[in-house]
DRENLO-414671 format. One record per residue (C-alpha): x, y, z. Coordinates in pm, whole numbers, padded with zeros to 5 digits, always signed. Example, Ala and Ser with C-alpha at 12.3 -4.5 7.8 and 13.67 -1.06 7.14 Angstrom:
% DRENLO-414671
+01230-00450+00780;+01367-00106+00714;
% end
This chain:
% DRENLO-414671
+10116+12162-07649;+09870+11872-07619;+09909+11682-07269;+09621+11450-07374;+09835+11082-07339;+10138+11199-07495;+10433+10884-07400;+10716+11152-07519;+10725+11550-07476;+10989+11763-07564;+11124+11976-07330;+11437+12229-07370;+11680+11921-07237;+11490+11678-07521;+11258+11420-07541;+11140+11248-07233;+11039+10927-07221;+10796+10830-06993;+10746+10450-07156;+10993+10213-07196;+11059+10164-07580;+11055+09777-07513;+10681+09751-07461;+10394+09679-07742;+10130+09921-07646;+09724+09832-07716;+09481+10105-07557;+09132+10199-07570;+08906+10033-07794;+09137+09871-08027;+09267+09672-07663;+08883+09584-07542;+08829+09438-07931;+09174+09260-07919;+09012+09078-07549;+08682+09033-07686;+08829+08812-07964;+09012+08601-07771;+08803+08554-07497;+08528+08427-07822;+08773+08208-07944;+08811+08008-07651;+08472+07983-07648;+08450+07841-07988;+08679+07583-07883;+08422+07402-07657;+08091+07568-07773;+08043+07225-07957;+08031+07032-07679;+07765+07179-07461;+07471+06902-07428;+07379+06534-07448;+07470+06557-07801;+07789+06776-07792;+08089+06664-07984;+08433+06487-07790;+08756+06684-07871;+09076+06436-07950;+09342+06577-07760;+09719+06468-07766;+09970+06531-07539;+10395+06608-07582;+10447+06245-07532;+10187+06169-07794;+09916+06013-07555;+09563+06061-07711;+09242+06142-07495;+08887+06229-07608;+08672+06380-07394;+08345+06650-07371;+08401+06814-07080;+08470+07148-07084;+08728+07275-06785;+08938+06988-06921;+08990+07102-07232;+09085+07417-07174;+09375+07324-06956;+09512+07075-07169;+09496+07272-07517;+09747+07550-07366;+09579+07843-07367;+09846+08182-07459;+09670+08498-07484;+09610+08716-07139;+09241+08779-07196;+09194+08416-07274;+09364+08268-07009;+09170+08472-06763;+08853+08335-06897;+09028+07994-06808;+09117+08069-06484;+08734+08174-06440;+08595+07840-06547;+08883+07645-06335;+08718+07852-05985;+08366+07746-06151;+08539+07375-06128;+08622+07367-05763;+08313+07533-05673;+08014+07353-05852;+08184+07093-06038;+08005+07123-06304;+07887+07433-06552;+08232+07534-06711;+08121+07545-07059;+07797+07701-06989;+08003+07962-06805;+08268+08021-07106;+07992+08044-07386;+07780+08276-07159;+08102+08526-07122;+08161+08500-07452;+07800+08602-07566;+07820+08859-07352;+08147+09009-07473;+08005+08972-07802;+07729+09164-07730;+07944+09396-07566;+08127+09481-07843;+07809+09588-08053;+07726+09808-07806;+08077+09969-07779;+08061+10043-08169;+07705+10186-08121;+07881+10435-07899;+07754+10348-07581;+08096+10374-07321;+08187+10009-07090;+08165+10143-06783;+07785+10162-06861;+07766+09860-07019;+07974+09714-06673;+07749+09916-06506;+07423+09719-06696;+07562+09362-06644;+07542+09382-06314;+07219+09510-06247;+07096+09206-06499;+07321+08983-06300;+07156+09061-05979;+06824+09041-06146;+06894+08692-06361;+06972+08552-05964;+06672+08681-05829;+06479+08514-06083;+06659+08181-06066;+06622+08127-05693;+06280+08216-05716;+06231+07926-06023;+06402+07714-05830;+06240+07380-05689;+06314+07247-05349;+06430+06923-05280;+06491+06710-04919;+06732+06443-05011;+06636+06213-04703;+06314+06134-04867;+06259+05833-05104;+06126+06154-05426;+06420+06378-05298;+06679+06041-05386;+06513+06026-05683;+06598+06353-05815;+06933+06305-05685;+06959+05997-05947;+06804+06208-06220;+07023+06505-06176;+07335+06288-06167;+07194+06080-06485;+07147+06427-06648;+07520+06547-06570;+07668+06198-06754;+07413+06212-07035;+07642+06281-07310;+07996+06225-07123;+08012+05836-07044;+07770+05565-07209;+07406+05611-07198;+07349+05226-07154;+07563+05280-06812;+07450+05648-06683;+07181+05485-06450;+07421+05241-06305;+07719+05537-06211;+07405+05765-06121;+07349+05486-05885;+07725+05485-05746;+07691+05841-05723;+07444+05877-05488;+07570+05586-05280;+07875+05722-05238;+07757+06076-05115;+07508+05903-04859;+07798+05693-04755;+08028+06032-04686;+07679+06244-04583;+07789+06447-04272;+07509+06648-04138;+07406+06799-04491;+07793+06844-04573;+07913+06650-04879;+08337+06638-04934;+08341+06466-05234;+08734+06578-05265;+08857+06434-04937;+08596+06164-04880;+08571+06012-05233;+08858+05767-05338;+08808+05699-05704;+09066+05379-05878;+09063+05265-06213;+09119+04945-06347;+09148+04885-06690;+09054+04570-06939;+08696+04556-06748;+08390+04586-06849;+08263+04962-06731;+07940+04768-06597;+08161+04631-06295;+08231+04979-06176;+08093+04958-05807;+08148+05162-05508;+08260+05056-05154;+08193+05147-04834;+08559+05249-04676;+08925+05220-04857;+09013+04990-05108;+09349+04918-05201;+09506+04737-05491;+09716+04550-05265;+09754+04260-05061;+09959+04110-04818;+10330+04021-04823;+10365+03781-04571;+10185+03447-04637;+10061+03411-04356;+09856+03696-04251;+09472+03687-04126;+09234+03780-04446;+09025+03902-04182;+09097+04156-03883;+08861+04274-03667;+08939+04636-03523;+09249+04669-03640;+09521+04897-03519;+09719+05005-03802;+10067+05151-03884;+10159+05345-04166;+10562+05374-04257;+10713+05627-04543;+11030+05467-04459;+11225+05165-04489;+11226+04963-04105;+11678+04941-04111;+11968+04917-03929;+12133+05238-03820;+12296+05377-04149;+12637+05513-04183;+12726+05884-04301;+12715+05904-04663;+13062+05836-04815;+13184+05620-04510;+13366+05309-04512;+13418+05032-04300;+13694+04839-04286;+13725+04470-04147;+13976+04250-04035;+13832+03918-04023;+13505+03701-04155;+13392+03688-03814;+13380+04036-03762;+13198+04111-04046;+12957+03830-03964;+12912+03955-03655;+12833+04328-03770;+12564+04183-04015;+12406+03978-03713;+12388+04361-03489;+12260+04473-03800;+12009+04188-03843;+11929+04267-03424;+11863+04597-03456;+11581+04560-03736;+11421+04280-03501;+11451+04497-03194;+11246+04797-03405;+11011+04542-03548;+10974+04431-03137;+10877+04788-03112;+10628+04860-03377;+10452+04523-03258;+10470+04649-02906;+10220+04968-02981;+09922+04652-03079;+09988+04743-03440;+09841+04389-03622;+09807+04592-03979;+10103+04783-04149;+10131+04973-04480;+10433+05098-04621;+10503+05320-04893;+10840+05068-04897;+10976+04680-04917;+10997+04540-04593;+11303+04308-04559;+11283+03936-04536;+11378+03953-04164;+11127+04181-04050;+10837+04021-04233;+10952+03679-04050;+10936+03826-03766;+10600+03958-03796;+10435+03649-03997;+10539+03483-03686;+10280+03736-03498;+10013+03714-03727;+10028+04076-03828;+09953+04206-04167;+10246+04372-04385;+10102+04525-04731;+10317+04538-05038;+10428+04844-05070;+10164+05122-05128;+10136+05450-05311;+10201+05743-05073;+09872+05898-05199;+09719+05577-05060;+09898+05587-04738;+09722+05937-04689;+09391+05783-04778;+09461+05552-04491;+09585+05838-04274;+09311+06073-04353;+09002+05751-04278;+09194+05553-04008;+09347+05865-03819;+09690+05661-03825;+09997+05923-03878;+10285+05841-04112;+10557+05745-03942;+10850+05868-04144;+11139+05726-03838;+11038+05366-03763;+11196+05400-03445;+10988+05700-03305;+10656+05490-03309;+10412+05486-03025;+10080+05360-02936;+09936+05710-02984;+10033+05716-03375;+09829+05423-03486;+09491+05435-03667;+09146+05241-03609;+08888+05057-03828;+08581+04798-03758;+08750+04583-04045;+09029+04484-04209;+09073+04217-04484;+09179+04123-04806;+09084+03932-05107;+09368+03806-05307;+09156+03654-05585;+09128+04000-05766;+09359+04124-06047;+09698+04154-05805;+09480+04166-05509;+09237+04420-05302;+09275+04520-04929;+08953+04671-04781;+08905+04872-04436;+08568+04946-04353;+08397+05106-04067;+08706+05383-04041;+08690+05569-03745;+08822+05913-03789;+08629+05973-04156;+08362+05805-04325;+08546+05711-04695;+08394+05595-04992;+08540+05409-05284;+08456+05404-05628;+08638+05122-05843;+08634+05244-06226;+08666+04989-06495;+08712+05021-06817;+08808+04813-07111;+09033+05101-07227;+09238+05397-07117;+08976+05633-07291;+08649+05411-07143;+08773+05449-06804;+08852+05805-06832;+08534+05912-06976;+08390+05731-06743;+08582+05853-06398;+08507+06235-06559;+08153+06223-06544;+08139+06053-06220;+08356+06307-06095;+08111+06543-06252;+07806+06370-06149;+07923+06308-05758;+07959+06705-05714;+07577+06789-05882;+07492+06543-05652;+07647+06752-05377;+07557+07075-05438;+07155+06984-05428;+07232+06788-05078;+07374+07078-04967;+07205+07361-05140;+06855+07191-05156;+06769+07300-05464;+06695+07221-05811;+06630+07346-06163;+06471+07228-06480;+06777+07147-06751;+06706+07145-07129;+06765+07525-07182;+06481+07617-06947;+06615+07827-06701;+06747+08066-06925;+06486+08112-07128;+06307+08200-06852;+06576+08492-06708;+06612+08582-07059;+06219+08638-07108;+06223+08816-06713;+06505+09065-06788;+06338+09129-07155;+06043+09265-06901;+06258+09429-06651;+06454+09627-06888;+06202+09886-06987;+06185+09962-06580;+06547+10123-06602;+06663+10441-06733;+06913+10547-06987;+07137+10286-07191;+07145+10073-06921;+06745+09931-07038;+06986+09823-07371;+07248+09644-07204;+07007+09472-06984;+06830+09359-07296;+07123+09264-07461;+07243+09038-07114;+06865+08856-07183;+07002+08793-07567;+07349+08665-07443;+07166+08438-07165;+06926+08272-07460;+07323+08130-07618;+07281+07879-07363;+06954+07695-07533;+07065+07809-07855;+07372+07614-07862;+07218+07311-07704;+06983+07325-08015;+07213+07395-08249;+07466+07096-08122;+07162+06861-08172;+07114+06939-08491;+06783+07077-08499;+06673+07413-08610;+06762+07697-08363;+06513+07993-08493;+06193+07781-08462;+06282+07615-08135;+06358+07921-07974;+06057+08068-08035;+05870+07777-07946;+06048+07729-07634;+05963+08146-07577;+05632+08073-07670;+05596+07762-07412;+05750+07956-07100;+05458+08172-07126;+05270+07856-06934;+05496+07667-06844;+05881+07776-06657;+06051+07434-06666;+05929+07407-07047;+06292+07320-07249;+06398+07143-07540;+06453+06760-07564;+06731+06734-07802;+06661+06340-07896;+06301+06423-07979;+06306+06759-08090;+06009+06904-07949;+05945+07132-07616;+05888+06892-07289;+05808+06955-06939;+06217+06899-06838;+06115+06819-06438;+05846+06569-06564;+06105+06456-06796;+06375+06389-06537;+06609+06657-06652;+06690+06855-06358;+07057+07040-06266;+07137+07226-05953;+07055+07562-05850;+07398+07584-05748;+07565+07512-06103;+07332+07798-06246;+07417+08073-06008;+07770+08007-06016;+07739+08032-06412;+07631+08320-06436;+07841+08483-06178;+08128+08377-06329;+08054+08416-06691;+07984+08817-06612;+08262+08811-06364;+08510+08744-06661;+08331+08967-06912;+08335+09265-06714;+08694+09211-06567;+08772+09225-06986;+08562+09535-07030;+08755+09692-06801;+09071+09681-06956;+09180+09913-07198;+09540+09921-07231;+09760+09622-07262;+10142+09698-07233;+10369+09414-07309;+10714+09357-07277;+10857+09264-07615;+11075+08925-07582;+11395+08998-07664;+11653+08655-07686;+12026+08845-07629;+12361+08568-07664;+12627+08640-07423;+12959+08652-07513;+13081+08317-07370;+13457+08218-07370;+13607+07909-07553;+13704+07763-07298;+13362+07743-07178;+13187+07626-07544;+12994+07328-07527;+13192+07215-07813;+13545+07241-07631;+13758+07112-07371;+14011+07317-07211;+14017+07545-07451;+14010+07306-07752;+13821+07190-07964;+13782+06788-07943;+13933+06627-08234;+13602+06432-08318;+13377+06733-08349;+13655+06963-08591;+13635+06652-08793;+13280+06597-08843;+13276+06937-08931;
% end
């Protein structure tokens, strides 16, 4: 009898079955194939919009809401990705996201090329644990050669803000407007040398982006602490506060509430008059309270009653229209003020500090600012747009642009864009390969072809013709290593003279991640999956959505 895999064997007490009937079973190569497919379709998906030139997908959402939009990670999240294999080359670019900001398509056309080559090698006979076995050892190599191409840069000096600007302009090439991408490469670096700690950048905590529609993207700006669409409730507030001590309340300030579902009964107008003046009391007497701590600025994620607002226009203290509570954590998180969630439990000790508070109620609904935080340095970026797609396009390459911008403060390092850095792994692994043994020497070649996708595509998506430019740009890196292709002109350019720079950052993570998610599909060569099976239960009359107490209502047997 053959033991080899068999899912039933018969034994003198009859078959046994070792798999459950209700799974679909994929093994071996048919499996790997199956992955390698879909993993190339969701690069197809986005493979068009790699570059300055790359196309915008139109995407529409359940409640019929159209975007457009280039960038890559966002795609793939909103076009609902099914298959296993696929989603876990999603999940790969998604890390690549929240890591580099920037790189995700790179990353999913790089796997994909390298599946694809894969899968040649597979039917050529050579086994995936070699081929696993051979992307690594060209992974290790391709990030030897990259930090070794790569070109320092010291942000404090006047040339190191200048590639800062040029590697931010060459992240929103292609995403936003090119008439704008020198003015929100500008914002960009502002904002990071506003949040700067120490060589740290936290673009995620320490950036506050808003958007304001029917504006013209050229008034996009960025500001120096919090800004707020808000303004003040009480008339008479200060537009100006210096060092302010401010209060933050997710709560309305209220009398003492009764129990849910209580009543209470009265026997006379003057009784009830007089409950509604304790009432009225006990808000002043918490309002006597909050002003007690030296709060002169309060926010609050709710209305404050006419009583309590008299009582503190009287005092000249601020009150805010009621905020967002994402807002009243930006406040929290740059003032150090805590959010008081029981009006009645505030001290002294819970309220937050600025150099400046004030408010200008000539904008659109009107803008609070607090500079000069105290706990965390905060920037603002206010996005405007004439439309809902304008100011979107626009916020996603800022968002894009502000963490390239970070990783080179932080990493210190930059490389020539346009295609060149590839070329030159791909041309360094082409010479390293004939140093190792067995099939490895063809994998590693075949990682140098997959690399060389990268340039290709950018080539291809700017129409120009990909066989002759890839051999001139092969040709060129024989000279010169930051030679790469300028896809407005056509020809082969110098890409650091040019001002086409990226960080190191974005192209070590790429290519980590892009043979992190092929080799996690190589590896994988069964698929078991539970077939879905949709089973009605018996269910009563009486408990038929179509009946009531057992019968049937007379409207419903006589539409019928």
């Amino acid at each position: 009898m053959n033991y080899s895999g068999d899912l039933i064997s018969m034994a003198k007490t009859g078959p046994i079955i070792v798999l459950d009937p209700g799974k679909e079973r994929t093994k071996g190569k048919e499996a790997i194939f199956m992955n390698i497919t879909a993993a190339k379709a969701v690069a197809s998906l986005v493979q068009s919009t790699l570059g300055p030139k790359g196309m915008d997908k139109m995407l529409i959402n359940k409640l019929g809401m159209v975007s457009m939009t280039n960038d890559g990670v966002t795609i793939l999240k909103d076009i609902g990705i099914e298959h296993p294999a696929a989603k876990m080359i999603v999940e790969v670019s998604k890390t690549l996201e929240s890591t580099a900001g920037d790189g995700t398509t790179s990353s999913v056309i790089l796997s994909a090329a390298l599946l694809d080559k894969a899968e040649k090698l597979i039917k050529k006979g050579i086994h995936p644990t070699v081929i696993v076995k051979g992307f690594k050892t060209a992974e290790d190599k391709a990030l030897e050669i990259l930090n070794d191409r790569a070109i320092s840069v010291n942000f404090k000096t006047p040339e190191g803000r200048a590639i800062l600007k040029k590697a931010a302009m060459t992240s929103i090439t292609g995403k936003a407007p090119d008439v704008h991408k020198e003015m929100l490469a500008d914002i960009c670096v502002k904002a990071t040398e506003i949040i700067e700690k120490d060589g740290f950048v936290d673009v995620r905590s320490d950036v506050i982006s808003i958007v304001e529609l029917n504006k013209k993207i050229e008034e996009t700006e960025v500001i120096e602490g919090i800004a707020l669409s808000t303004n003040s409730l009480n008339k008479k507030a200060p537009k100006i506060i210096q060092n302010p001590k401010i209060a933050i309340f997710d709560a309305e300030i209220e009398a003492h509430k009764t129990k849910a579902k209580s009543k209470m009964v009265v026997g006379s107008p003057e009784e009830r008059n007089q409950i509604i003046e304790n009432e009225h009391q006990n808000m002043l007497d918490i309002a006597k309270q909050i002003a007690d701590t030296g709060a002169n600025v309060i926010f609050s994620t709710k209305m404050v009653k006419p009583i309590v607002l008299e009582y503190f226009d009287k005092r000249g203290i601020y009150v805010s229209r009621p905020i967002e509570e994402k807002d009243a954590e930006h406040v929290s998180y740059a003032t150090g003020a805590k959010v008081i969630r029981n009006p009645r439990e505030i001290s002294a000790q819970d309220l937050g500090e600025a150099g400046l508070m004030e408010q200008d109620p000539r904008a659109d609904g009107g803008k609070t600012f607090i500079r000069d935080s105290k706990k965390s340095k905060v920037a603002t970026i206010i996005i405007r747009g004439e439309t809902l797609q304008h100011a979107d396009s626009v916020d996603t390459s800022v968002d894009d642009a502000l963490w390239v911008v970070k990783s080179i403060i932080e990493d210190g390092k930059v490389m020539a864009g346009g295609g060149a850095p590839e070329i030159e792994v791909a041309l360094a692994l082409r010479a390293f390969a004939p140093t190792v043994d067995g099939y490895e020497q063809r994998v590693i070649s075949a990682y140098a072809d997959a690399v060389e996708e990268i340039p290709k595509t950018l080539i291809r998506n700017g129409g120009l013709d990909v066989i002759d430019l890839t051999l001139a740009l092969r040709t060129a890196h024989l000279k010169d290593k930051n030679a790469g292709v300028n896809v407005f002109s056509g020809k082969i350019v110098d890409m650091e003279k040019e001002g086409v720079v990226e960080p190191l950052r974005v192209k070590i993570n790429s290519i980590k991640s892009a043979t992190e998610a092929a080799i996690m599909i190589l590896r994988i060569d069964d698929v078991l999956r539970a077939k879905h099976i949709r089973e009605v239960p018996d269910v009563k009359p009486e408990h038929m959505a179509t009946s009531y107490s057992g019968m049937a209502p007379p409207q419903l047997n006589e539409r019928r």
